[in-house]
MDTraj code that builds the backbone (N, CA, C; nanometers):
import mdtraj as md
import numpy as np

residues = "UNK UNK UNK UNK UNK UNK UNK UNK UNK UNK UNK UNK UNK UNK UNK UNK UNK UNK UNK UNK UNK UNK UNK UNK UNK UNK UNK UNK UNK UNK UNK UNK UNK UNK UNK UNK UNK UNK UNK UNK UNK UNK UNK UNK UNK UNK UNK UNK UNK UNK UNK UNK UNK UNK UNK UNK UNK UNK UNK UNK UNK UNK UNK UNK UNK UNK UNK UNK UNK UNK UNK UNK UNK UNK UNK UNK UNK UNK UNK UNK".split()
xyz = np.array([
    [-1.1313, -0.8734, 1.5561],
    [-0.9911, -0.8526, 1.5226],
    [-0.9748, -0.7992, 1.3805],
    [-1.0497, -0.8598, 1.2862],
    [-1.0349, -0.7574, 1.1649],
    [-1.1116, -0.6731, 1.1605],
    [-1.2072, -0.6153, 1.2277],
    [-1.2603, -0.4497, 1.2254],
    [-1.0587, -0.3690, 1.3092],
    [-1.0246, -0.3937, 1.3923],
    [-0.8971, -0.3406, 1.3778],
    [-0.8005, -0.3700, 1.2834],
    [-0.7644, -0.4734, 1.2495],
    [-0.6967, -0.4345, 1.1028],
    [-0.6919, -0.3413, 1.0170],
    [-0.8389, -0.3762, 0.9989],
    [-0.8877, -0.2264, 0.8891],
    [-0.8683, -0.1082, 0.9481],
    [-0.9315, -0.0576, 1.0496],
    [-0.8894, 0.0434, 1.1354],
    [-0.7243, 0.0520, 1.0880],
    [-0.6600, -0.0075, 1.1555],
    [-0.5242, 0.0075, 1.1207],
    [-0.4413, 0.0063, 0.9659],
    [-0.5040, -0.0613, 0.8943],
    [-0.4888, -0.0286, 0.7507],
    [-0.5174, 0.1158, 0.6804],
    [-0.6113, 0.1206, 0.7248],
    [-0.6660, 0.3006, 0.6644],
    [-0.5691, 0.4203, 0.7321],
    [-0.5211, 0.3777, 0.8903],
    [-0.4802, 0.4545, 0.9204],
    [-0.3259, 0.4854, 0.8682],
    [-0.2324, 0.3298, 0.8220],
    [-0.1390, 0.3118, 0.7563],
    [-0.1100, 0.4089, 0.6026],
    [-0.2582, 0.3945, 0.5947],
    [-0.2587, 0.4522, 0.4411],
    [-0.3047, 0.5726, 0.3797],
    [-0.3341, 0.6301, 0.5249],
    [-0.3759, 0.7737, 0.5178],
    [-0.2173, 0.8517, 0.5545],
    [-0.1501, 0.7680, 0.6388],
    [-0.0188, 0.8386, 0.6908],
    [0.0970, 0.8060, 0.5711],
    [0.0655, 0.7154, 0.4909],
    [0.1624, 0.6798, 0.3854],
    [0.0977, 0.7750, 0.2934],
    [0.0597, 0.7789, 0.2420],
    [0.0040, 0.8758, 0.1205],
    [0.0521, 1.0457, 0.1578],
    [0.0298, 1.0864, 0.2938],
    [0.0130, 1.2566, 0.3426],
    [0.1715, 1.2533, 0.3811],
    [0.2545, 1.1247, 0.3583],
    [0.4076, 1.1427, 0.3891],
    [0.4515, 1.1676, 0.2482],
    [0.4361, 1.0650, 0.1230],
    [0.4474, 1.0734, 0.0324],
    [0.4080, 1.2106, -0.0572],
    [0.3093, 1.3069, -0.0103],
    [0.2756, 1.3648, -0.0546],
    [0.4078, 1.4988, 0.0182],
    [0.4454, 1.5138, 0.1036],
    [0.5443, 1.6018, 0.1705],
    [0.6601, 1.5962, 0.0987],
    [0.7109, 1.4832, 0.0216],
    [0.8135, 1.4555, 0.0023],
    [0.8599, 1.5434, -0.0798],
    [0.9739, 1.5864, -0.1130],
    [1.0036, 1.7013, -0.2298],
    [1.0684, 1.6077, -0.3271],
    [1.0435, 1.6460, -0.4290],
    [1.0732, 1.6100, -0.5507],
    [1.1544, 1.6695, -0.6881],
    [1.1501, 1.6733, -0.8044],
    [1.2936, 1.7326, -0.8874],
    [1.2136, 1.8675, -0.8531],
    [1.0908, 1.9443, -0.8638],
    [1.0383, 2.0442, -0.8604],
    [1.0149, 2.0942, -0.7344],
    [1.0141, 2.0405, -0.5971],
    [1.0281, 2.0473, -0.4566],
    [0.9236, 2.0376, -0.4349],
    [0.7950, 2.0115, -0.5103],
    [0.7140, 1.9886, -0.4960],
    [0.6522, 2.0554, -0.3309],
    [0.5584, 1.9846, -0.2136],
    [0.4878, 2.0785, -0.1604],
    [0.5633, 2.0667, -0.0439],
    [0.7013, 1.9951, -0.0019],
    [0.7815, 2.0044, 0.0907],
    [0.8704, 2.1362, 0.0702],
    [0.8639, 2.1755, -0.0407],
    [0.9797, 2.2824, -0.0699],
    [0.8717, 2.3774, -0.0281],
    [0.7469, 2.4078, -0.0793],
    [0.7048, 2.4736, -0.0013],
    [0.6595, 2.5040, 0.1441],
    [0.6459, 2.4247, 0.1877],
    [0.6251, 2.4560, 0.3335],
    [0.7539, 2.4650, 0.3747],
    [0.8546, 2.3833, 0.3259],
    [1.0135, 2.3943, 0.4052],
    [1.1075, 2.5318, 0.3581],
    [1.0348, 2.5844, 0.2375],
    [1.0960, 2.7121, 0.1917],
    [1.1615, 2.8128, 0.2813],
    [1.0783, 2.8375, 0.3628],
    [1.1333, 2.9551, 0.4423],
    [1.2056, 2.8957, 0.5747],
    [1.1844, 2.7643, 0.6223],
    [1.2714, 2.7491, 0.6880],
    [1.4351, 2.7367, 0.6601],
    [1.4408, 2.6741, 0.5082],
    [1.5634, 2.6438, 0.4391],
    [1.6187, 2.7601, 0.4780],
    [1.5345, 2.8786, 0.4388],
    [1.6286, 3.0128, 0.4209],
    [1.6507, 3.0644, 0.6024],
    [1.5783, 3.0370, 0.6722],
    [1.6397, 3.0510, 0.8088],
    [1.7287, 2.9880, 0.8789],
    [1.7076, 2.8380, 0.8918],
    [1.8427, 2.7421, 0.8914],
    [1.9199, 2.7013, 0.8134],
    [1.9127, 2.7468, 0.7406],
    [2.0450, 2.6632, 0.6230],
    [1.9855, 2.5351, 0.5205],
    [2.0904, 2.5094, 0.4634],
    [2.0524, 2.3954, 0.3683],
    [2.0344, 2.2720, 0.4912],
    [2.1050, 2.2547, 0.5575],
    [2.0854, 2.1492, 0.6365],
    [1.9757, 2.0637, 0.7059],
    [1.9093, 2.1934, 0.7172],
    [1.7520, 2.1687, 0.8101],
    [1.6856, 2.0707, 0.7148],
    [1.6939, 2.1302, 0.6143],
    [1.5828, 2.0850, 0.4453],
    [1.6212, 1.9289, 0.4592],
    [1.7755, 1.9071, 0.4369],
    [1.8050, 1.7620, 0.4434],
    [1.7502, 1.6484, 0.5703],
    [1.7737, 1.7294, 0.6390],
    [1.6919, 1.6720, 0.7513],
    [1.5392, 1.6034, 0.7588],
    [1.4912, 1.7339, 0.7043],
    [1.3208, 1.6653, 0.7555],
    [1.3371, 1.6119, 0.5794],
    [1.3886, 1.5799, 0.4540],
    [1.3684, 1.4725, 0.3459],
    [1.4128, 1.3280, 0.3864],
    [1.5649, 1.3944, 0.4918],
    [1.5657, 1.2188, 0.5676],
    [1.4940, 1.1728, 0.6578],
    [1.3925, 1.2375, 0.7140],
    [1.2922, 1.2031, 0.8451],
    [1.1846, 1.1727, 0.7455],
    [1.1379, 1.2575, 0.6542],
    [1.0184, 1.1783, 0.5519],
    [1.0490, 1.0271, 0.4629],
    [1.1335, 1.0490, 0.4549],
    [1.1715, 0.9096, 0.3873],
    [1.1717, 0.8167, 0.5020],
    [1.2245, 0.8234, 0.5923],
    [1.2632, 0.7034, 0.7042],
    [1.0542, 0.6676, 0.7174],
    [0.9959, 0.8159, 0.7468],
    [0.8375, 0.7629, 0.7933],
    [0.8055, 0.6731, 0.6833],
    [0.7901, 0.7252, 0.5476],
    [0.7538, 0.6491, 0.4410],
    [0.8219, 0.5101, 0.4653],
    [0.9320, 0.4779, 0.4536],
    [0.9405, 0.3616, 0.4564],
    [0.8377, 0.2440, 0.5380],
    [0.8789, 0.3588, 0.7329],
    [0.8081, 0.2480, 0.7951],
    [0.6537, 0.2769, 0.7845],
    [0.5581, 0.3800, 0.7155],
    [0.4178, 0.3770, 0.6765],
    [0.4223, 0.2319, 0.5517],
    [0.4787, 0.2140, 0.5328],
    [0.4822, 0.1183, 0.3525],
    [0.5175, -0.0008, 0.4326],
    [0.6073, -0.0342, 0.5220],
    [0.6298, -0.1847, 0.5929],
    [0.4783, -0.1884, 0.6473],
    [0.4578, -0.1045, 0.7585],
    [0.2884, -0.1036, 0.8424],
    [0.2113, -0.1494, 0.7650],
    [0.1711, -0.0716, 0.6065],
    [0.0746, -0.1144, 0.5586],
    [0.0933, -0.2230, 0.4784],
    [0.2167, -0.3023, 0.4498],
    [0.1779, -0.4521, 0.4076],
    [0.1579, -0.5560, 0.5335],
    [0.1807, -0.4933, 0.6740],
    [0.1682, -0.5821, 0.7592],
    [0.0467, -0.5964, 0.7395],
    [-0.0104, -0.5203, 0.7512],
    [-0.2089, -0.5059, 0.8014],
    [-0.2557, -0.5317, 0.7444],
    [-0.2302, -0.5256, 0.5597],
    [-0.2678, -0.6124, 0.4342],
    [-0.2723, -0.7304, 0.4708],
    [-0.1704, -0.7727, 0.5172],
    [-0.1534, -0.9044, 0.4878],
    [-0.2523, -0.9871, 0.6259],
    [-0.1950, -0.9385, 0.7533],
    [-0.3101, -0.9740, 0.8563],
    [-0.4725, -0.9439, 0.8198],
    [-0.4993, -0.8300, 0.7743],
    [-0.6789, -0.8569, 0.7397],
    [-0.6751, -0.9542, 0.6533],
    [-0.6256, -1.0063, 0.5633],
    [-0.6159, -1.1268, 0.4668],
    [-0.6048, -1.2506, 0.5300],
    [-0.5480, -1.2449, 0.6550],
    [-0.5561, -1.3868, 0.6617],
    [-0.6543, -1.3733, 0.7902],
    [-0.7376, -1.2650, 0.8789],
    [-0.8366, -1.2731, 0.9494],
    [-0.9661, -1.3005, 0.8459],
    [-0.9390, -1.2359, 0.7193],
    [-1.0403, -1.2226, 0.6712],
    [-1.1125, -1.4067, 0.5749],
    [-0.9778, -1.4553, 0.5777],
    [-0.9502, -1.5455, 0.5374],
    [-0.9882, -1.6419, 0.6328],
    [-0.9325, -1.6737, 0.7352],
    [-0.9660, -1.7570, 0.8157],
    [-1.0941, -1.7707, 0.9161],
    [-1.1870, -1.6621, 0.8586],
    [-1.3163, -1.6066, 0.9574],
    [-1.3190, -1.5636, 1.0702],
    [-1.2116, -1.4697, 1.1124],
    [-1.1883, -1.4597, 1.2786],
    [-1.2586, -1.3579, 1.2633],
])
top = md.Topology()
chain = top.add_chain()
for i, resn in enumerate(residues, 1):
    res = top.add_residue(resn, chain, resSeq=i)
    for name in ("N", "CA", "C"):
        top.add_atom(name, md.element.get_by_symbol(name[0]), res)
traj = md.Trajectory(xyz[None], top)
C-alpha cells in the first residue's frame, strides 16, 4: 500500500508542478505563450478560461498531494 502512495505522490507532483508551470503570470509567462495565438483567434475570453481551468487543476493537484503526503506518512509510519 505505500509503494502506491508513492506512486501516487509523484504522480500528484509531477501534475502540480507542469500545472503551475502553465499558469500565466504578470509576464504571461509560458501560458501566454502557448495560449497566444489562440487569444488572438477566440477572443480574450478563451485565455480566461483555460487560467480558470488551470487554477481549479492546481488547486485540486495541491489538495491530492497533501492527501498522499499525509497517507504515505502514516503507512509509512505504521509499517503497512
Amino acid at each position: 500500500m505505500a509503494l502506491a502512495a508513492k506512486i501516487l505522490l509523484i504522480i500528484a507532483s509531477i501534475g502540480l508542478i507542469i500545472v503551475v508551470l502553465l499558469q500565466s503570470g504578470k509576464s504571461a509567462g509560458l501560458s501566454g505563450a502557448i495560449g497566444g495565438g489562440a487569444e488572438q483567434l477566440m477572443g480574450k475570453q478563451k485565455a480566461r478560461g483555460i487560467d480558470a481551468l488551470l487554477g481549479r487543476l492546481t488547486v485540486i493537484f495541491a489538495v491530492l498531494f497533501m492527501v498522499f503526503a499525509i497517507l504515505l506518512g502514516y503507512f509509512l509510519k505504521s509499517g503497512a
